[in-house]
N, C-alpha and C positions, 0 to 999 in steps of 0.2 A: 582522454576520457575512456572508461572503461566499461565492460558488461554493459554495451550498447544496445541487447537481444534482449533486454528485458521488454516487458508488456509495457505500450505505451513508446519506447523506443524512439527516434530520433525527430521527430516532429516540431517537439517543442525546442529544437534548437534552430530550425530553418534560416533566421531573421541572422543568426549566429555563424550559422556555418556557410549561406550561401556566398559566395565567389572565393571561398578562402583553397589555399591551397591546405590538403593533405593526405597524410599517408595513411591508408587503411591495412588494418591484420586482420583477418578474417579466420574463422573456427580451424579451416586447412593449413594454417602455417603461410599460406601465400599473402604476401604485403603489396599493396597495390598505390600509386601515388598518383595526383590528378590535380582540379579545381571544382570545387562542389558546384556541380549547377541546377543542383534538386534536390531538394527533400520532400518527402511525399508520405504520406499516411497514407497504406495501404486497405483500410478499410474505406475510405473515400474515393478512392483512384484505379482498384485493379479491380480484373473480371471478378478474382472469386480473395474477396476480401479476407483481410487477417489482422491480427492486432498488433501486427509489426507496422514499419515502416522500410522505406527505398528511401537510398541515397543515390545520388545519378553525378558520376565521374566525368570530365573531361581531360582528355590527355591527349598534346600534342606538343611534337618539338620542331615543327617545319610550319611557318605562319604561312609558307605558298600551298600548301598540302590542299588537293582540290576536295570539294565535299565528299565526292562519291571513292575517294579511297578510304575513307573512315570505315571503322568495323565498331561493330556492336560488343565486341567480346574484351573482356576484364583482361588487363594486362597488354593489349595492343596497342601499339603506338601508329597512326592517331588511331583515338577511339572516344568514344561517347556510351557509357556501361551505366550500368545501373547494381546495386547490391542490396541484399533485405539483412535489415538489421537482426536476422534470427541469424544470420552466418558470421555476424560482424562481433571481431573481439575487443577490437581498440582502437580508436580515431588519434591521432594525432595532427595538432595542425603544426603548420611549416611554412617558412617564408618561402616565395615564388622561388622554385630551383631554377639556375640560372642557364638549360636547356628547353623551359617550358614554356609555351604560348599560353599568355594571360583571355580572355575570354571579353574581359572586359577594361577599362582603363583605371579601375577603381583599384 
């Protein structure tokens, strides 16, 4: 899916997208890969609301990996990130890459 930035933006696919594996492109050329564990409507959810939406990443390929080595930043392995669909160029989903820890058993 494409031109994810528009108004209104990823919300209405939460039900769709949540636990799935995929690969995000974003406006910078950087492609980012994970398992969807949020979609959020950011006029509902953030301090200073907008008419986009956040998508929330996890990625990890060490199922021992203790919580507290996780980082918050886009592209770390592990990590637990978030992105606003005003930077997001194109979703792709993708079967479980066979380095990644599933999140859930679904």
């Amino acid at each position: 899916m494409s031109g994810s930035g528009a108004a209104g933006g990823l919300q209405t696919l939460d039900d769709g997208l949540q636990w799935k594996f995929v690969t995000v492109e974003v406006s910078s050329g950087q492609v980012y890969s994970g398992q969807v564990v949020g979609v959020y409507n950011e006029a509902k959810f953030m301090w200073t609301p907008t008419k986009h939406s956040t998508i929330v990443l996890f990625t990890c390929t060490n199922q021992d990996t203790a919580l507290g080595e996780f980082s918050v930043l886009a592209g770390q392995d592990p990590a637990i990130f978030s992105l606003s669909s005003v930077n997001i160029k194109s979703i792709t989903l993708v079967g479980q890459p066979a380095n990644m820890v599933s999140t859930s058993s679904t």
